[in-house]
N, C-alpha and C positions, 0 to 999 in steps of 0.2 A: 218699167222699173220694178226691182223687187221689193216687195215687204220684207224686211227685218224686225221679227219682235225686239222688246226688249230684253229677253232673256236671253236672246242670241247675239245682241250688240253686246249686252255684258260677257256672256261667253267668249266672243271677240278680242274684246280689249283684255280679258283676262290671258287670255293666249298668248297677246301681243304681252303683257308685261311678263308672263312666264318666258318667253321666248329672249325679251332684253338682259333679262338675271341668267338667264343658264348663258346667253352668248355672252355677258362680263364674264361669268367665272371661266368661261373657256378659255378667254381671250388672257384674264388674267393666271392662270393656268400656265399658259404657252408660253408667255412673258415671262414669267418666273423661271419656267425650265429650261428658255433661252440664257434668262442672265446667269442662270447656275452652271450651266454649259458652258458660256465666257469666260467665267471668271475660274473655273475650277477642271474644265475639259469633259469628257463625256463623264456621264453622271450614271454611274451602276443600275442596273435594274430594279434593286430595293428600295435605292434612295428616289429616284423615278418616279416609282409605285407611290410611296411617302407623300410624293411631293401633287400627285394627281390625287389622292383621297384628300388631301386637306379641304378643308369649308371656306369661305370666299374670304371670312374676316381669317384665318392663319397665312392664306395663300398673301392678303394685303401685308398681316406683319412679317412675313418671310422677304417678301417684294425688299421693303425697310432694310430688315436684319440681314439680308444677303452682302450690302453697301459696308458693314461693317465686320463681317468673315474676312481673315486673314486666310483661312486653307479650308479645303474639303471636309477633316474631321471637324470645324466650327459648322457646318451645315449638317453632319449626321451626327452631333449633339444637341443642335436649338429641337431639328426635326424629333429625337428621341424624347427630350423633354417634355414634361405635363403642360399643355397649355396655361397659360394662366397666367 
């Protein structure tokens, strides 16, 4: 059997929890470009880009705010807006 410190166990599970947060925002990511694609058709290369730089909590309020876009320009105005 191998020895594992403990600075290596914590280095471990530090990895593992990095690994679970970058695969949500991927995941939540692709879902989002998915439903914008759905509901709106293919999605420009800037609004795209927009929508892959955003941070996990924008990408969660866009997930929401998409459910209630009527057209395309309601997605390249919330995206143009100041978070907040």
């Amino acid at each position: 059997m191998t020895y594992i410190s403990t600075a290596e166990r914590l280095g471990i599970e530090q990895g593992r929890v990095e690994g679970r947060v970058v695969g949500r925002v991927e995941g939540t990511r692709q879902l989002v470009l998915r439903q914008a694609e759905k509901r709106f058709g293919p999605l420009s290369e800037p609004v795209a880009a927009q929508i892959v730089a955003l941070p996990i909590e924008r990408l969660d309020a866009l997930a929401l705010a998409l459910l209630d876009f009527a057209t395309g320009t309601d997605l390249v105005m919330w995206l143009d807006a100041p978070a907040g």
